[in-house]
C-alpha positions in Angstrom: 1.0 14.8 -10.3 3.3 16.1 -7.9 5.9 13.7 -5.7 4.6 15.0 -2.6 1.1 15.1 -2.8 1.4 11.3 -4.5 3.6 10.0 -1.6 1.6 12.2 1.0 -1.7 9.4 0.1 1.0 6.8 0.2 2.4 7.6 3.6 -1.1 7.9 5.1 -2.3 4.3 4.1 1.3 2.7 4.8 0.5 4.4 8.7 -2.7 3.3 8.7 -2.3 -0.3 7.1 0.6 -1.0 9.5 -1.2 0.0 12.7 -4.2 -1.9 11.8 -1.9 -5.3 10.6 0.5 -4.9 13.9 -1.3 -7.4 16.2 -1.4 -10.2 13.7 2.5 -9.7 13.1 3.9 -9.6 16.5 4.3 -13.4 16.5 6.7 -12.5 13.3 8.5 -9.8 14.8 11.7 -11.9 14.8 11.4 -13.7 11.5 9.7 -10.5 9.2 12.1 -8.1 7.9 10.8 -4.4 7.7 8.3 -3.7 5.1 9.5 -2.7 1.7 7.4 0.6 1.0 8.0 3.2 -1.9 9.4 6.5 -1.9 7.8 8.1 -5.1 10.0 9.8 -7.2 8.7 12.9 -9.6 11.0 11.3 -12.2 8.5 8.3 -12.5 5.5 10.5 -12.2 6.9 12.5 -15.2 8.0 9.3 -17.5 6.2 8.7 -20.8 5.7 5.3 -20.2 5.2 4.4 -16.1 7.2 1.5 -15.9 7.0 -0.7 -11.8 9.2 -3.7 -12.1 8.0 -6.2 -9.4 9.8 -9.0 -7.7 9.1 -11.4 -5.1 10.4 -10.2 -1.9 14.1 -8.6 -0.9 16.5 -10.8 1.0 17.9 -9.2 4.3 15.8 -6.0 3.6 17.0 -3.1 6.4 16.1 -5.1 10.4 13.5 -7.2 11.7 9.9 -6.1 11.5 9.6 -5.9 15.7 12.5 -2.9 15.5 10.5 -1.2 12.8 7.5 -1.0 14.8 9.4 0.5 17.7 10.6 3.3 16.1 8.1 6.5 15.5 10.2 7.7 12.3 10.2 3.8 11.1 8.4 4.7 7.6 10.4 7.0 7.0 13.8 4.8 7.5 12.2 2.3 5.5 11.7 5.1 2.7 15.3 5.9 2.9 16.4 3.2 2.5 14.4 2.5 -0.7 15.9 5.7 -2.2 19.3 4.9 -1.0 18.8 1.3 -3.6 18.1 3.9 -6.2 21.5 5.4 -5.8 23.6 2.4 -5.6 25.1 0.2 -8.3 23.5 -2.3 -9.5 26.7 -4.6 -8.4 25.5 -8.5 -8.6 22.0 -8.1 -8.8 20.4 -9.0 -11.9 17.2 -7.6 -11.0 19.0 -4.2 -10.7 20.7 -4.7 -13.8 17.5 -5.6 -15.6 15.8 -2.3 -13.7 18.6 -0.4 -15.4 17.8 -1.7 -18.9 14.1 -1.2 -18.4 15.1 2.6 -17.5 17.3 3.0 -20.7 15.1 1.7 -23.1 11.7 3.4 -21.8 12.3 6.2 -19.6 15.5 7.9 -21.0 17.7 6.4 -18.4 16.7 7.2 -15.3 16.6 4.5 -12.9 14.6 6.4 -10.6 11.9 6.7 -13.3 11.8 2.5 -12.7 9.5 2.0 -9.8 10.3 -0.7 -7.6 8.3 -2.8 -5.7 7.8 -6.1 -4.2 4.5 -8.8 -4.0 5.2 -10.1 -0.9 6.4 -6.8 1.5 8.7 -8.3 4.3 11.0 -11.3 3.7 11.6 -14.5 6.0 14.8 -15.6 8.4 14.3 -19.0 9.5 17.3 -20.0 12.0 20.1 -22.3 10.1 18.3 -21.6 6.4 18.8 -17.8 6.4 16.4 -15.4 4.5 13.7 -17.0 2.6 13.5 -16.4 -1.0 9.4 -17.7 -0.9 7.9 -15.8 1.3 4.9 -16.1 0.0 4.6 -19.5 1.9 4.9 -17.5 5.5 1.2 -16.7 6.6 -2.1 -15.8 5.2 -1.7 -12.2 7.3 1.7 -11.4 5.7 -0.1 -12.6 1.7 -3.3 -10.6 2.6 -1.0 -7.5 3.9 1.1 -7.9 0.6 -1.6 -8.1 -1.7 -3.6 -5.5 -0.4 -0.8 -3.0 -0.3 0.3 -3.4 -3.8 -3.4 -3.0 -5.5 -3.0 -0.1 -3.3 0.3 1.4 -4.6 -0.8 0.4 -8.7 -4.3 2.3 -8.1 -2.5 5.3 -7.1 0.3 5.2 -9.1 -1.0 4.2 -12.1 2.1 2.2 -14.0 1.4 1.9 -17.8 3.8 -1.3 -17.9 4.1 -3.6 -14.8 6.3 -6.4 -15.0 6.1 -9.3 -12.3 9.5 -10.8 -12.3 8.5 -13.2 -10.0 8.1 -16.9 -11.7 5.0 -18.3 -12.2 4.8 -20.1 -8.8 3.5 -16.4 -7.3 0.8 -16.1 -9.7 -2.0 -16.6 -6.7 -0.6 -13.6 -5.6 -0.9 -11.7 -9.2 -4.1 -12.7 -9.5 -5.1 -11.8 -6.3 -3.4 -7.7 -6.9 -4.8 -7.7 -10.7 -8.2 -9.9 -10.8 -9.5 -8.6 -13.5 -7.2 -9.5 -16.9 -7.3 -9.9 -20.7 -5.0 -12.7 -21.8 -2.5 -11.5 -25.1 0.2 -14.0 -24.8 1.0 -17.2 -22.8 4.9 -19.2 -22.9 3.3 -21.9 -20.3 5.1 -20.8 -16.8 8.2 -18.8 -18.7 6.0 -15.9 -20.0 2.4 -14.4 -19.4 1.6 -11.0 -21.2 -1.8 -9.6 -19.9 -3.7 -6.5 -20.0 -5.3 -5.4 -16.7 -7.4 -2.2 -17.0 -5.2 -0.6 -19.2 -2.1 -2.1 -17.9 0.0 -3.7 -20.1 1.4 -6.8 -17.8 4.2 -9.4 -18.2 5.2 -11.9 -16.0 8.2 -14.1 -16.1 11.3 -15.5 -14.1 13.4 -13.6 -11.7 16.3 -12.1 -13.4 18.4 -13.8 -11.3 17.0 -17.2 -11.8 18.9 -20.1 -12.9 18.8 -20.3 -16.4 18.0 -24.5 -16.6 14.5 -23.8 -14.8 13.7 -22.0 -17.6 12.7 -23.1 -21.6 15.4 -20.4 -22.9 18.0 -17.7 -21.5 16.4 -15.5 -18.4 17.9 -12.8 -20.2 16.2 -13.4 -23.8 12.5 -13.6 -22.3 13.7 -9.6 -20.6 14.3 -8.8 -24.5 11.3 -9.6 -25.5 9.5 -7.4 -23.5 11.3 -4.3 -23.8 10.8 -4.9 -27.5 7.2 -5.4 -27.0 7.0 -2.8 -24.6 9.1 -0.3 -27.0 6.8 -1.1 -30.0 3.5 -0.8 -27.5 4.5 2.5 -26.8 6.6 3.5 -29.5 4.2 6.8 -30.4 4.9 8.2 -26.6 8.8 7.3 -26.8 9.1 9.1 -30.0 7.0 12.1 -28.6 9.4 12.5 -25.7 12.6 11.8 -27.5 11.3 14.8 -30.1 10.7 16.9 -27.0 14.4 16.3 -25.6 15.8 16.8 -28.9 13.9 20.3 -29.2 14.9 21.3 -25.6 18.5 20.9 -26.5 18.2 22.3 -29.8 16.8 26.1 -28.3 20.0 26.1 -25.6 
């Protein structure tokens, strides 16, 4: 699959999905951030194991949703912006940090290869609290819009590994994305690894949750899946480590 031709589908549907949804957001144009949509990388297309790492929604993420709308190129800012994250530090953020572990231990270390996304696609400012970490909780048109656009974006880019790391209180809007699931393993609202057609699914806290919400360390429930993960698709991680070492060995 080629980056352009995958984010050529992409781009059409965001257009199309955003011009449709419009009239039901202008009320929110004040109080929505711009929508958090993906820039494909080939790097992710061409990983042995597809990894997208999902949170809940960003916090401040680039405007408000009324100045998107008003600008003709505003996908593609929005894009840029979402490929600009890839090339910054991961600083503070845990959920970076965690992105960057996911990218060493199954897709040789490319963060890029890590696709981002979000369940809920625009965060919330409310006057005096600042931007909402729950968005979730907004309106039934943002939660449809959200859900819709992310069964979207796994359809077409077909992740091998998803993991939600989004806390168990946005589970309605899981199980709305992924209906259709095969439980393997349940931590009662700390950790949830399903299968979804083919998908192999976890869902847990954010990484940078407080650590007294949860039963253990944040951190240790993060190991467990990459060594799940790692063992899941141990035979492909092997294949591609054999292939890197060959490729260095003819130079």
């Amino acid at each position: 699959m080629l980056k352009h031709k995958v984010q050529a589908v992409l781009d059409s549907y965001y257009t199309e999905a955003l011009t449709e949804a419009k009239p039901g957001f202008v009320p929110y144009f004040h109080e929505l951030s711009a929508p958090f949509l993906i820039s494909v990388s080939q790097a992710y297309l061409d990983a042995p194991v597809r990894v997208m790492f999902i949170g809940k929604e960003t916090n401040g993420w680039f405007d408000k949703l009324g100045a998107f709308y008003e600008r003709p190129d505003g996908i593609d800012v929005v894009k840029a912006r979402y490929e600009d994250q890839h090339l910054r530090s991961t600083g503070n953020s845990e959920f970076l940090r965690q992105r960057k572990r996911f990218a060493d231990a199954l897709t040789g270390g490319d963060q890029a290869a890590v696709c981002w996304n979000n369940l809920m696609k625009m965060d919330w400012h409310r006057p005096r609290r600042g931007y909402s970490r729950t968005s979730i909780a907004h309106s039934a048109h943002l939660f449809n819009f959200s859900v819709a656009a992310v069964r979207f974006e796994i359809e077409l880019l077909k992740p091998d590994l998803i993991i939600f790391g989004c806390g168990h209180s946005y589970d309605r809007a899981l199980k709305t994305v992924l209906p259709d699931r095969q439980r393997v393993k349940v931590e009662p609202k700390a950790l949830w690894h399903f299968r979804s057609n083919g998908i192999e699914c976890f869902r847990t806290f954010h990484p940078d949750a407080w650590d007294h919400h949860a039963p253990r360390q944040i951190k240790q429930y993060y190991q467990e899946i990459i060594d799940t993960a790692s063992e899941l698709f141990s035979e492909r991680l092997q294949m591609r480590r054999a292939s890197v070492e060959a490729a260095f060995g003819s130079v």
